[in-house]
C-alpha positions as CSV (number, residue, x, y, z in Angstrom):
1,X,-94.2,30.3,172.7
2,X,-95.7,27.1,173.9
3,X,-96.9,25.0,170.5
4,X,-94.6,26.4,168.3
5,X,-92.1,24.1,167.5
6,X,-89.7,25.9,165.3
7,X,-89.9,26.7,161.5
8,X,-87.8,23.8,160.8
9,X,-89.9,21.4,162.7
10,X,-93.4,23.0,161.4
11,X,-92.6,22.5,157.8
12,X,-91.9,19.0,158.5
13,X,-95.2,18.4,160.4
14,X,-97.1,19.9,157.6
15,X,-95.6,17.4,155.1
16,X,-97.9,14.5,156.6
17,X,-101.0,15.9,156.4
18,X,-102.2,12.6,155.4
19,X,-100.9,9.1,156.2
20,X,-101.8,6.3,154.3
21,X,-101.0,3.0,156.3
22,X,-101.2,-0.2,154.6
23,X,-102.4,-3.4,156.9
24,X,-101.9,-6.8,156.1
25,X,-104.0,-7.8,159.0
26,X,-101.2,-10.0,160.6
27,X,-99.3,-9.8,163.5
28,X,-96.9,-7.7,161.5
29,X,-99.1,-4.4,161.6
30,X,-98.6,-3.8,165.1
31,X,-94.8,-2.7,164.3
32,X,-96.1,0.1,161.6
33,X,-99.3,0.9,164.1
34,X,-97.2,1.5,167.3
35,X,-94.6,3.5,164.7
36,X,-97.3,5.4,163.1
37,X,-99.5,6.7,165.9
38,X,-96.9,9.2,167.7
39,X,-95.8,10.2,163.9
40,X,-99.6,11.1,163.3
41,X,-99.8,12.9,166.6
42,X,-96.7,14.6,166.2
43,X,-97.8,15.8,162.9
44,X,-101.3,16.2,163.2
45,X,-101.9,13.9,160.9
46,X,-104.8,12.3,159.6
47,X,-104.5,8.5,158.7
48,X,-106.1,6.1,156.0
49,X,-105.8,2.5,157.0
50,X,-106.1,0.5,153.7
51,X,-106.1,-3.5,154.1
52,X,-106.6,-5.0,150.4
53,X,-109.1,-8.2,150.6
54,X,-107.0,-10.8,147.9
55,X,-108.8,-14.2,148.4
56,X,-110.7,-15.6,145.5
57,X,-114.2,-14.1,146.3
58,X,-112.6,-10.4,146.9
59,X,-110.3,-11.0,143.5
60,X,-112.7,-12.5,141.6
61,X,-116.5,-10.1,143.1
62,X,-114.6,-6.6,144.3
63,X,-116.8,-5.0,146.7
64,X,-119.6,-7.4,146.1
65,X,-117.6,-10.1,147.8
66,X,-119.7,-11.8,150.2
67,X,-116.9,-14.0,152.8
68,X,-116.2,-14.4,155.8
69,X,-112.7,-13.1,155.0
70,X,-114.1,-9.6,154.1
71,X,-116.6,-10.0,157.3
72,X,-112.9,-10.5,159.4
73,X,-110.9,-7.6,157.8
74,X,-113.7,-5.0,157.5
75,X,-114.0,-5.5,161.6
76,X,-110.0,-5.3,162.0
77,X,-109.8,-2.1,160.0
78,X,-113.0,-0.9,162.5
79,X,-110.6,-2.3,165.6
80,X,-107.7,-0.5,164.3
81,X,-109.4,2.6,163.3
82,X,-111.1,3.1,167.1
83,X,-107.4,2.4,168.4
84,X,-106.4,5.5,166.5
85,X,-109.3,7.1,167.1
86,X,-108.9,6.3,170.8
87,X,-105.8,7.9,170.6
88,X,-107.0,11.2,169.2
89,X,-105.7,10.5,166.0
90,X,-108.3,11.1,163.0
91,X,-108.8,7.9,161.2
92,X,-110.8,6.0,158.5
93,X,-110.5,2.8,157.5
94,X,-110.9,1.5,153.9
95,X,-111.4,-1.9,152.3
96,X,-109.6,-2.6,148.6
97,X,-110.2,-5.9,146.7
98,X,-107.3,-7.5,144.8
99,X,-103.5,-7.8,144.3
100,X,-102.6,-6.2,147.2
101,X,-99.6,-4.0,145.7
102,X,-101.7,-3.1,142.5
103,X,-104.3,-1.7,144.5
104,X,-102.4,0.0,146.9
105,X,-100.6,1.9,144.0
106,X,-104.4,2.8,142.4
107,X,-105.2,4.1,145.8
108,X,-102.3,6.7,145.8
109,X,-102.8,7.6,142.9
110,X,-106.8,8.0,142.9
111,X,-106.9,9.4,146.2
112,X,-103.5,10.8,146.9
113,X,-101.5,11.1,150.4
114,X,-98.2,12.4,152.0
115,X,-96.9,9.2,153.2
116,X,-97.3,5.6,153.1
117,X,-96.3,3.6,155.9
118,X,-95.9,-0.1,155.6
119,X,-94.4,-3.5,157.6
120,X,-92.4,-5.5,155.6
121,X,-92.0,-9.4,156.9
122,X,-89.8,-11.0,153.7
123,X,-91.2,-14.4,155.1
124,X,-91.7,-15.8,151.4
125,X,-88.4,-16.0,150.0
126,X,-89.1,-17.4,147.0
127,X,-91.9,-15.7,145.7
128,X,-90.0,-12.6,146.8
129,X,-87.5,-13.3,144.7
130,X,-89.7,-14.3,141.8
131,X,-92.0,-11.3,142.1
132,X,-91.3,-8.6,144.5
133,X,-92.2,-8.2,147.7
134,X,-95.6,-6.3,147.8
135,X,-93.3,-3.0,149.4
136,X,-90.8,-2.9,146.8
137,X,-93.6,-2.9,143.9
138,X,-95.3,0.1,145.8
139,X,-92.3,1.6,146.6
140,X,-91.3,1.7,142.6
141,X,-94.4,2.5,141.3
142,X,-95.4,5.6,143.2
143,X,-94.1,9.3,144.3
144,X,-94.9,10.3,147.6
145,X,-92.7,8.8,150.4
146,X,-92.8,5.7,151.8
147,X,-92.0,4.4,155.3
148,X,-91.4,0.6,155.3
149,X,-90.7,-1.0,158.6
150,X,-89.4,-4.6,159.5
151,X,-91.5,-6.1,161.6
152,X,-90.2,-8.7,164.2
């Protein structure tokens, strides 16, 4: 039967009903972006693209920021959500204001998802060290799967 992709295969689509991908707005999302959109299509999936605005006026106002750093990030998330869109993917974008792992962790857990999918970059060696990378502190602190690819 055309469609049907096997019992095994259907339970594994219906895991990732909804895919939360994190975007750091670098170069770096295009790794978990290509990655992500035949998973989504695959699965049938519906994706969240979250970025998390951490400059001083988005740490310090939240959504009343006012910068040109949320005026740049709210019309990347739009870019990226019409490329998934444009794919045939369902997609909404979402802006969060803070620490950038904090925030992605209230996100699952306020608003909940089968997956989160992530680039990882390790380009601060130091302050990896000393703090964590922003993946491994998600990784740790919530329960739902997480797909973390190296970008180039």
């Amino acid at each position: 039967m055309e469609g049907d992709r096997g019992p095994l295969t259907n339970n594994i689509a219906a895991m990732y009903n909804k895919i939360l991908v994190t975007l750091d707005a670098t170069p770096t999302d295009r790794a978990i972006i290509e990655h992500v959109k035949p998973l989504a299509k695959w699965a049938n999936s519906r994706v969240v693209l979250l970025h998390v605005a951490d400059g001083w006026a988005a740490r310090t106002y939240g959504p009343d920021a006012i910068s040109a750093e949320i005026t740049e990030d709210t019309a990347y998330l739009e870019k990226v959500r019409s490329e998934f869109q444009a794919a045939g993917i369902p997609a909404e974008a979402e802006l969060a204001y803070g620490e950038p792992a904090g925030e992605i962790v209230k996100w699952v857990e306020k608003k909940g998802c089968d997956l989160v999918a992530m680039s990882t970059h390790g380009h601060r060696f130091l302050a990896d060290l000393v703090l964590g990378t922003t993946a491994t502190r998600v990784q740790h602190n919530i329960r739902v799967p997480v797909l973390l690819l190296r970008a180039k």
